[in-house]
SEKOLMI-723957 format. One line per field, with one value per residue (C-alpha): residue in one letter; chain; x, y, z. Coordinates in pm, 1 decimal. Example, Ala and Ser with C-alpha at 12.3 -4.5 7.8 and 13.67 -1.06 7.14 Angstrom:
% residues 2
rest	[A:S]
kette	[A:A]
X	[1230.0:1367.0]
Y	[-450.0:-106.0]
Z	[780.0:714.0]
***
This chain:
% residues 229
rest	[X:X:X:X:X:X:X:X:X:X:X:X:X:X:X:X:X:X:X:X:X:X:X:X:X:X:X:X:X:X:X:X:X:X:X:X:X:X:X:X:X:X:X:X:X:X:X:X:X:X:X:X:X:X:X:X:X:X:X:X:X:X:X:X:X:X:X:X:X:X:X:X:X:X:X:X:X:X:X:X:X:X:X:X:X:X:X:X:X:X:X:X:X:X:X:X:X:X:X:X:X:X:X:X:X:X:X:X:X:X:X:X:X:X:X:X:X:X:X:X:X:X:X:X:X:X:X:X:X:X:X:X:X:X:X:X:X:X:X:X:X:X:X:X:X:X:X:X:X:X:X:X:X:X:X:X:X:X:X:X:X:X:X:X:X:X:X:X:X:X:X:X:X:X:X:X:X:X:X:X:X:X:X:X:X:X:X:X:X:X:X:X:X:X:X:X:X:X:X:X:X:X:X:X:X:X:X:X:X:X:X:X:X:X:X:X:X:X:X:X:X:X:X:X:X:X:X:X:X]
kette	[A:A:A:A:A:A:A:A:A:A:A:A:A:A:A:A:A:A:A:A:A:A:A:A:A:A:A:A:A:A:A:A:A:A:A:A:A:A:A:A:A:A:A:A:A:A:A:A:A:A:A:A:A:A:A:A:A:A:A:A:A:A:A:A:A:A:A:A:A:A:A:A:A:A:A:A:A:A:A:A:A:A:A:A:A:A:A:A:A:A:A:A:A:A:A:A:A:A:A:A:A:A:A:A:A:A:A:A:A:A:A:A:A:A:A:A:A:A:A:A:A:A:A:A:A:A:A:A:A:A:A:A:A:A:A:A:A:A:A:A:A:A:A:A:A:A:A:A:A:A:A:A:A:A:A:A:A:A:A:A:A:A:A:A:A:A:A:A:A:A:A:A:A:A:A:A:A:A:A:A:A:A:A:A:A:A:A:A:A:A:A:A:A:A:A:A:A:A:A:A:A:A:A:A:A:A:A:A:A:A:A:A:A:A:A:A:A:A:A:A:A:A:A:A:A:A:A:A:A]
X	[1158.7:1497.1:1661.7:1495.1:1129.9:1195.2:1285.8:1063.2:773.1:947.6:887.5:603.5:424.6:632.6:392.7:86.7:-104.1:-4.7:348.2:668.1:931.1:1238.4:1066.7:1099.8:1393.0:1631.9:1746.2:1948.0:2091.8:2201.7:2373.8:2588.0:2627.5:2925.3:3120.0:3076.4:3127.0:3441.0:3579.4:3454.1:3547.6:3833.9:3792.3:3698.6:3330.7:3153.7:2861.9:2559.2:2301.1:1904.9:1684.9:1898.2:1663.7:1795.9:1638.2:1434.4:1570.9:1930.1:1893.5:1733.6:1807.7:1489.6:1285.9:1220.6:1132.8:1226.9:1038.4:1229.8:1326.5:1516.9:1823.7:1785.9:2112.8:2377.3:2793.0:3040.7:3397.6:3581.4:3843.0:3543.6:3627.7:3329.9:2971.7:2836.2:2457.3:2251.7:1888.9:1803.7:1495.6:1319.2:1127.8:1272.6:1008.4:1003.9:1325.1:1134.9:1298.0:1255.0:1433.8:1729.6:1695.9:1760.0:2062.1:2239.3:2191.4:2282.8:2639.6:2656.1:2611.7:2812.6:2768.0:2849.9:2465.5:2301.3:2469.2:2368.5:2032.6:2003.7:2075.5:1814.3:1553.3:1644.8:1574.7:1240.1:1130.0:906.7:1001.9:1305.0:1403.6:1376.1:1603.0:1796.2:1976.2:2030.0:2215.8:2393.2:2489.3:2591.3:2837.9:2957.8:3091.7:3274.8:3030.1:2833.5:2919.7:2629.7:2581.0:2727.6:2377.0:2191.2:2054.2:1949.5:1698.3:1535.6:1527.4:1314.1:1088.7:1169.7:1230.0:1245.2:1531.9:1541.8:1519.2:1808.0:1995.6:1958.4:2051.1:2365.7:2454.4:2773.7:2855.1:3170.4:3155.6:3460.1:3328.7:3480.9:3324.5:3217.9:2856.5:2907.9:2528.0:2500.2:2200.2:2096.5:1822.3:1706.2:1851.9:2127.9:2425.7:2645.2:2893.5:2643.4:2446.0:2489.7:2232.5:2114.0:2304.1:2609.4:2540.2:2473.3:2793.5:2982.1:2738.3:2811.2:3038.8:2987.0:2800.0:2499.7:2227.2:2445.9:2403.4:2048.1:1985.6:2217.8:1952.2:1634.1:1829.4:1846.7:1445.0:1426.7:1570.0:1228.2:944.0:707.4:374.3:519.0:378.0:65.5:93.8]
Y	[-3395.4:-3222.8:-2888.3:-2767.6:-2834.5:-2613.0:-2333.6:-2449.9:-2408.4:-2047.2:-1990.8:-2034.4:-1835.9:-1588.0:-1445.7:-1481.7:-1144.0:-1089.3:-1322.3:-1149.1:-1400.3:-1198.6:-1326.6:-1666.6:-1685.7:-1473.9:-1736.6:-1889.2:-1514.0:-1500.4:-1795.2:-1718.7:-1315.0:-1284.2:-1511.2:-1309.8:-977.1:-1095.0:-1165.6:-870.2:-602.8:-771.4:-812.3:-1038.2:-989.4:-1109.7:-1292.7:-1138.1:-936.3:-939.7:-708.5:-461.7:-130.3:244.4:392.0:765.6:960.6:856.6:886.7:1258.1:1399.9:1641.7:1375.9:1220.7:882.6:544.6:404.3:225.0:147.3:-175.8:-297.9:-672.4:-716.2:-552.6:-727.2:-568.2:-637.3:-783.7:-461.5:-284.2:-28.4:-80.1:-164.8:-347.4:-246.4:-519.4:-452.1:-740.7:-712.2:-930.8:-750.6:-530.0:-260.3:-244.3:6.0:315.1:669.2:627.6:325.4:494.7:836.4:639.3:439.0:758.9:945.0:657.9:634.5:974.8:946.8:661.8:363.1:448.2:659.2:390.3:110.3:401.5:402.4:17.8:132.5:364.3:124.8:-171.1:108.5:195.2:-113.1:-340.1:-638.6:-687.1:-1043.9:-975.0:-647.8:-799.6:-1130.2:-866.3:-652.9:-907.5:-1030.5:-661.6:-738.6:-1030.3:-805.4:-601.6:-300.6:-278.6:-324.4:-477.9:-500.4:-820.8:-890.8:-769.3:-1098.7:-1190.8:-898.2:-988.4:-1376.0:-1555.5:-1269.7:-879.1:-776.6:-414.5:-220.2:-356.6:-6.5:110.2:-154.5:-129.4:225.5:69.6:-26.0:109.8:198.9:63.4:90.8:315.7:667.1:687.0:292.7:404.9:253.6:85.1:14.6:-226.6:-315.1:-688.2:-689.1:-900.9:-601.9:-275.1:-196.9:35.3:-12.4:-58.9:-278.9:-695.4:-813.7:-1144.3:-1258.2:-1150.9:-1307.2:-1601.7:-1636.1:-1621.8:-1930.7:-2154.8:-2456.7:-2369.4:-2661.8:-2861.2:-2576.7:-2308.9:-2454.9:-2458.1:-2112.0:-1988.6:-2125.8:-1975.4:-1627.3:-1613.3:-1654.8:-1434.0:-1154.7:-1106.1:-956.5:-1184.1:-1245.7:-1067.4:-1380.4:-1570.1:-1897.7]
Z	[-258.9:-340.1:-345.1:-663.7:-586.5:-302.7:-599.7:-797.6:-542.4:-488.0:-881.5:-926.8:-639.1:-655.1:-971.0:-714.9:-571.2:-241.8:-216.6:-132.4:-258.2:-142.4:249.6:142.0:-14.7:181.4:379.4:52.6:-72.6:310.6:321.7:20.9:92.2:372.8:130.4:-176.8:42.0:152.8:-191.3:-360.2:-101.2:24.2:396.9:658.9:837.3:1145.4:1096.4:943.3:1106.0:946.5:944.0:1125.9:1276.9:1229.1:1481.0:1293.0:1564.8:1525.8:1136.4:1178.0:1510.0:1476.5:1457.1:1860.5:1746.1:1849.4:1535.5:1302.7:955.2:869.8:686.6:499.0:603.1:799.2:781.9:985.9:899.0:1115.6:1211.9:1223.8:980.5:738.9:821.2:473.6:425.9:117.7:47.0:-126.2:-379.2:-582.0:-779.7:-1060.5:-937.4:-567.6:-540.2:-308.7:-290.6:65.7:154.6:-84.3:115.2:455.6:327.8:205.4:536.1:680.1:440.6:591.3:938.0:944.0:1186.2:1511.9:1548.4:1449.3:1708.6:1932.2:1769.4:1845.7:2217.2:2247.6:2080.3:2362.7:2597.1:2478.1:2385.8:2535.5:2338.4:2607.7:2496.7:2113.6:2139.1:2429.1:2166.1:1909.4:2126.6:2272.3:1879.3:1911.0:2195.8:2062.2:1827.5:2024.4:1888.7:2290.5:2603.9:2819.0:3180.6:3325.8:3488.6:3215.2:3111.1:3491.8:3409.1:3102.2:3222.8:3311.0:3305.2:3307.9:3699.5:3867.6:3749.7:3376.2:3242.0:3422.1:3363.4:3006.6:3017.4:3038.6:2770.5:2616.4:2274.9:2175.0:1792.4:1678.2:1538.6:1238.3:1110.7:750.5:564.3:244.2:78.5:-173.0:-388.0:-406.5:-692.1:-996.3:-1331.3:-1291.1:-1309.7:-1088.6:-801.9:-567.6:-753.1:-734.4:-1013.2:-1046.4:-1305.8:-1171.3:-817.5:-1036.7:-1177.7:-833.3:-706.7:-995.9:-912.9:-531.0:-451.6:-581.9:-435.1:-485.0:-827.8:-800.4:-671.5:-947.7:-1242.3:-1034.7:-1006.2:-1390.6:-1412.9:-1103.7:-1318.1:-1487.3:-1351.6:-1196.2:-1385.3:-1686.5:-1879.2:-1894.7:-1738.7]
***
């Protein structure tokens, strides 16, 4: 087995009922994405954070909720000017008015809330660990300041006085870091759009699966099951 019977599996399920293929295959757009976000905008970025959470209170203040909505992915640059938001779809379809509500407010808020947002989520959470490496990616990017015993806490097992201690948590992110959102998706054009034939372009000649995943993304760009078999 090779490279392309791993796409080529991908393919062909990706017309079935109930399979998501953009949950499969994110793994290969996210091993390509910081590169191409470098060249296109220009700067240099930390490493990539999935499926980052903007917390509903932090996105509407009225709103006391530490329920969620998430970001595919979230790339910070590096003088922490610009926070780059991707939604990556797969399907020419699934584009919601929703999702696109809560990535303008969030171009409008900026980023600082939501790091904050982050913050409060760790706080309420009971999934300690889980929230606990994520804001510690946070830290590593000089966007929190944790505890120094913070981890002694969570580890082995949660202890007396985790709360609190997470309370501590600092928000270091400057206030005026700005949200860029950009589209990932199969058809569109726009400046924040990346379609697949475009990311396709930028993978060719980068490597013998960069090669690979730049064929697939050309079938990827029609809709799945749009054909009989």
């Amino acid at each position: 087995m090779d490279i392309r019977d791993v796409f080529e599996t991908l393919d062909q399920w990706r017309h079935l009922p109930a399979y998501q293929l953009e949950r499969r295959a994110d793994i290969f757009f996210a091993m390509y994405l910081p590169k191409y976000l470098e060249e296109h905008y220009g700067v240099e970025l930390m490493p990539l954070i999935p499926e980052f959470p903007l917390r509903l209170g932090a996105l509407w203040p009225s709103i006391d909720s530490s329920k969620s909505v998430k970001v595919d992915y979230v790339a910070v640059a590096k003088d922490r000017s610009t926070a780059y938001f991707v939604e990556l779809k797969t399907d020419v379809g699934s584009r919601r008015d929703s999702q696109d509500k809560y990535l303008t407010r969030s171009k409008e808020l900026g980023f600082h809330p939501l790091v904050q947002g982050v913050a409060d989520i760790f706080v309420a959470s009971p999934y300690h660990a889980k929230y606990f490496h994520l804001i510690s990616m946070l830290e590593c990017q000089g966007l929190v300041e944790c505890p120094s015993d913070l981890a002694d806490y969570v580890y082995p097992k949660p202890r007396s006085g985790l709360t609190a201690k997470k309370r501590g948590v600092q928000v270091m992110c400057p206030p005026d870091t700005s949200v860029e959102v950009l589209y990932l998706q199969p058809v569109g054009d726009g400046d924040d759009i990346l379609n697949f034939e475009t990311y396709a372009d930028w993978l060719t000649g980068r490597g013998e699966m960069a090669d690979v995943f730049a064929e697939y993304l050309v079938r990827w760009q029609s809709e799945a099951a749009h054909a009989a078999p």
